[in-house]
N, C-alpha and C positions, 0 to 999 in steps of 0.2 A: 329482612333488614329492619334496623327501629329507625325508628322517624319521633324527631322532635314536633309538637305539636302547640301553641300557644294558645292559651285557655284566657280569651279579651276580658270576662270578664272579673278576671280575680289579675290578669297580665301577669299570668304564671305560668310557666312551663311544664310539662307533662311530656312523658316518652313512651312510646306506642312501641310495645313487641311483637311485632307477627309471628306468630308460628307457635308458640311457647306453651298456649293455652288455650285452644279452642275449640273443645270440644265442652257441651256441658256435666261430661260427665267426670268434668276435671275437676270439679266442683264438689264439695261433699255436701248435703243438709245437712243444717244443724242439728246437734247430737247433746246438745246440754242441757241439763234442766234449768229450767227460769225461776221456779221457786226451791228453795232450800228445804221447805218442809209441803209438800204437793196437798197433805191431808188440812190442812187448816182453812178455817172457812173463805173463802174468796168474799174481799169486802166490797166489791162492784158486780155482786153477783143479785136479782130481783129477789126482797127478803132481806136483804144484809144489809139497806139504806142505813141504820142505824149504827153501822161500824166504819163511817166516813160520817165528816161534820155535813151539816142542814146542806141541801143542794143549794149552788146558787143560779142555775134553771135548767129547768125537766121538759123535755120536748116530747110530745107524744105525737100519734097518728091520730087525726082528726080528732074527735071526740073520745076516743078511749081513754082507759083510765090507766091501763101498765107507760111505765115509761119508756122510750126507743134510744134517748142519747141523753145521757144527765152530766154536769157539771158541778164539782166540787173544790175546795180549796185543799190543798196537797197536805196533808199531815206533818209533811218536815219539808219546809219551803226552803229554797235557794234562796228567794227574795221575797221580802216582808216590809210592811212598814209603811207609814208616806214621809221620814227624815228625809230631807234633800242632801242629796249627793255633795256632802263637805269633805275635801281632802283633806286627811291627818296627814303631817307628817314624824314618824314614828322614829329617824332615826338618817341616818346620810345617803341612804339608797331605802330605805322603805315607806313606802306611802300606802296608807288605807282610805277605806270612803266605807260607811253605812253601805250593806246590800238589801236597800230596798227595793221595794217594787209589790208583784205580784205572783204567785206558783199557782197555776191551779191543774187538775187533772179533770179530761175530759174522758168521758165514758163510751164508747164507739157505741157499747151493741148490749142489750142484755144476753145473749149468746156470752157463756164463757169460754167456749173452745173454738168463736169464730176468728178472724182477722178483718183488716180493709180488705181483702180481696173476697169479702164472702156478703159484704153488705149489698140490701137490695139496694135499687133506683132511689127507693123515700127514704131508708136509712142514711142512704149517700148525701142527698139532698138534705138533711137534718144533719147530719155533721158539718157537711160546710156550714150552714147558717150558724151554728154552735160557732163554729171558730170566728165569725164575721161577728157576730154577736158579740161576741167575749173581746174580739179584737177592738170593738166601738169601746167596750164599756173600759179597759183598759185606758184608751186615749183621752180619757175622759179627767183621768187622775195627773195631774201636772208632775209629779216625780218620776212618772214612766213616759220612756223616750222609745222605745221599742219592744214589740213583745215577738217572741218568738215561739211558733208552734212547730213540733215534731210529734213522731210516732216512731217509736222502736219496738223494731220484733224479733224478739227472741234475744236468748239470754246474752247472746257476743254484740246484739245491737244494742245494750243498755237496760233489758226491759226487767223488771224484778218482779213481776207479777202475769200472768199468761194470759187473764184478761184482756180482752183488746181494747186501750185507750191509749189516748192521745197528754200531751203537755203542753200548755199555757203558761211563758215564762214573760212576767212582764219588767223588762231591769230599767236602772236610772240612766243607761247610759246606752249609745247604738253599738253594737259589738263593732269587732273588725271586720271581721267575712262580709256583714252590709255594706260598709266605709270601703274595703275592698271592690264590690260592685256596684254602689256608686260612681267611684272611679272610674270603672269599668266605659259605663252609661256616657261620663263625660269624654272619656279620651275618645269615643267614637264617633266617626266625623260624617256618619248619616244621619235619619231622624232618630231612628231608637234600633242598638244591638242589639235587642233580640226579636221583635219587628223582621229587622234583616236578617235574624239567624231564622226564622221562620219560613222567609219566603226562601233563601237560599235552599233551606232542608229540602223542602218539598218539590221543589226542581229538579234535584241528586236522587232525591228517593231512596239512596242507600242506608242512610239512617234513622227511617222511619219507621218505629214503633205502631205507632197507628194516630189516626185522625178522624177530629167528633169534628162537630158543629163549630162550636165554640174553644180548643182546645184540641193541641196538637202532644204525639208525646215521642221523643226520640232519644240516641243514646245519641252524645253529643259528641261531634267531631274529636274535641278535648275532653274526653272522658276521662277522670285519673282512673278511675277503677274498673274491672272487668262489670259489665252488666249496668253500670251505670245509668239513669234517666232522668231527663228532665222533662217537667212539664208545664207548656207556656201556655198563655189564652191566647189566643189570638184577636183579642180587642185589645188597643193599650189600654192599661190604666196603671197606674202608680201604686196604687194602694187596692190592696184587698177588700177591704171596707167599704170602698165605691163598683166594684162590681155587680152587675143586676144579679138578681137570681139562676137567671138560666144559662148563666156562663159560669157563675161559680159552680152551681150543680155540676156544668160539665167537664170542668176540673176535676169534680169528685169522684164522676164517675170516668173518665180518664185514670186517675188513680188506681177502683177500685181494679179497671180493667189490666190495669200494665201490671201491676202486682198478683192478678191472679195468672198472665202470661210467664211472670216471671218463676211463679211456685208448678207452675205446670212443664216448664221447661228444667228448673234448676229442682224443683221439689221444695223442702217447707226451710227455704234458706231465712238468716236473719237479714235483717234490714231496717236502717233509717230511713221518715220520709223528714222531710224539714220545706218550712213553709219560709219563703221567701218575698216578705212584701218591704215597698219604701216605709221606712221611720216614720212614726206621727210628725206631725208638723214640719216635713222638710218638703220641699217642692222643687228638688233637684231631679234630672233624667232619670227615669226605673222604669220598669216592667215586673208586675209581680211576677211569682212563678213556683215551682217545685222542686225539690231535690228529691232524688230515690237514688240514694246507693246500697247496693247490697254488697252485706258483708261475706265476704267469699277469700280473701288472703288478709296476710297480714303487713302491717305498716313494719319494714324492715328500717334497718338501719342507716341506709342511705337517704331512704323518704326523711326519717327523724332529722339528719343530718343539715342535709339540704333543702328539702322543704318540697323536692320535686321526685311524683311520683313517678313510679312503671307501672303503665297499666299493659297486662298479659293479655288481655282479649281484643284484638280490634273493634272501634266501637262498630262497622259495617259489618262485621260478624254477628254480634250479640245482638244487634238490632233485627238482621236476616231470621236469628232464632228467636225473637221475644215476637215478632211481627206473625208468623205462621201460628201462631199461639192466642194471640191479642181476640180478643170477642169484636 
């Protein structure tokens, strides 16, 4: 039977299918190619620094001289500039604004044909710092109000090059999906929902993925999607920025870990990660955190319509199967 499920912190609704789809070999891996032309030089490949503008930082392992995770500014940015966000008005219903901010493209791994589910311990640990880093030096710019970091893998999750990196978006203004869970944070009438979605998980244990030190990872009760996951710290903090080191790492390697359960269970499917921290300068209720959806159906036309999905898999299922898998 479906069951309506409410998802607190977007306070949307989602409809859980049982039965429909759950097996994973309902599932197909991705089958498309990522680049258009495969034989052209890869330009995040060690040797090719010169087909991306000057880095703007190179992490290495201790003392070595190759780089492990480098940082570039995107060649054709969403967001550009430091104009402050002035509304035009263009006309009776069209309004514009300058799209400044920041684009940058982060570099996971010299491996061209690795992913995040293949980086080591130190890699893991240098990518987070990368995003912490990047994320400081963003708030540091007064036209950027939020910056948003993802990962897309494979060609149905956005990615146009098969290299594994990441994106650095920094805009003049907070999207909605944060403004959304903001909301969320406030309509909840404990200390912090996800806090409480934390201790709850782990008493049910049905939809646990797996748990580190610092960082828990599960398909969430309100999953829209089959395979869906999130990943919380389990220290609050607001902001990604103020997390020590040893809990960010363990986010990362939380990450690296759920993503290789999930390619070991489903195969080399594509997928979003998207980085969820509070806006600079707001001091309203949040809990940073993670999105991992993998892309396995498509958004029909009731989702379009409505705005509320079906998810085919129960998320106590997909958790059952990504947990037996998880390192």
């Amino acid at each position: 039977m479906s069951r309506l499920r409410l998802n607190p912190l977007t306070g949307r609704w989602i409809t859980v299918v049982a039965g429909r789809a759950e097996r994973p070999s309902d599932f197909a891996p991705r089958t498309a190619q990522v680049e258009a032309d495969p034989s052209r030089p890869c330009p995040f490949c060690p040797g090719a620094e010169d087909a991306t503008p000057p880095a703007l930082e190179t992490y290495r392992v201790g003392g070595g001289s190759d780089w492990v995770v480098r940082v570039v500014p995107n060649l054709f940015p969403a967001f550009s500039g430091g104009e402050p966000l002035t509304v035009t008005n263009d006309g009776p219903v069209f309004i514009s604004a300058p799209a400044s901010g920041i684009h940058e493209v982060l570099v996971l791994s010299p491996q061209h044909s690795a992913s995040f589910a293949d980086l080591d311990d130190v890699e893991t640990a240098l990518v987070m710092a990368a995003v912490r880093d990047r994320m400081e030096e963003h708030a540091s710019h007064p036209v950027v109000r939020y910056t948003q970091a993802i990962v897309n893998h494979g060609r149905e999750a956005g990615a146009s090059l098969v290299h594994p990196h990441a994106q650095l978006l920094g805009m003049p203004f907070v999207p909605g999906a944060i403004l959304e869970e903001e909301a969320g944070f406030g309509r909840f009438e404990g200390n912090c929902l996800l806090c409480a979605t934390v201790e709850a998980e782990l008493a049910d244990d049905t939809r646990i993925v797996l748990e580190g030190e610092h960082a828990v990872v599960i398909c969430p009760y309100w999953s829209e999607t089959p395979y869906e996951m999130l990943i919380i710290p389990k220290e609050h903090r607001a902001h990604l920025t103020q997390t020590p080191e040893a809990d960010l790492t363990s986010v990362g390697l939380a990450l690296r870990d759920a993503t290789s359960a999930l390619r070991y269970e489903l195969g080399d499917v594509a997928y979003n990660v998207v980085f969820h921290t509070a806006p600079f300068r707001h001091d309203r209720q949040f809990h940073w955190h993670l999105h991992v959806w993998p892309i396995l159906v498509s958004v029909a036309g009731f989702e379009r319509g409505t705005g509320v999905m079906i998810n085919i898999t129960p998320p106590e299922f997909a958790a059952s199967q990504l947990r037996r898998s998880a390192v």
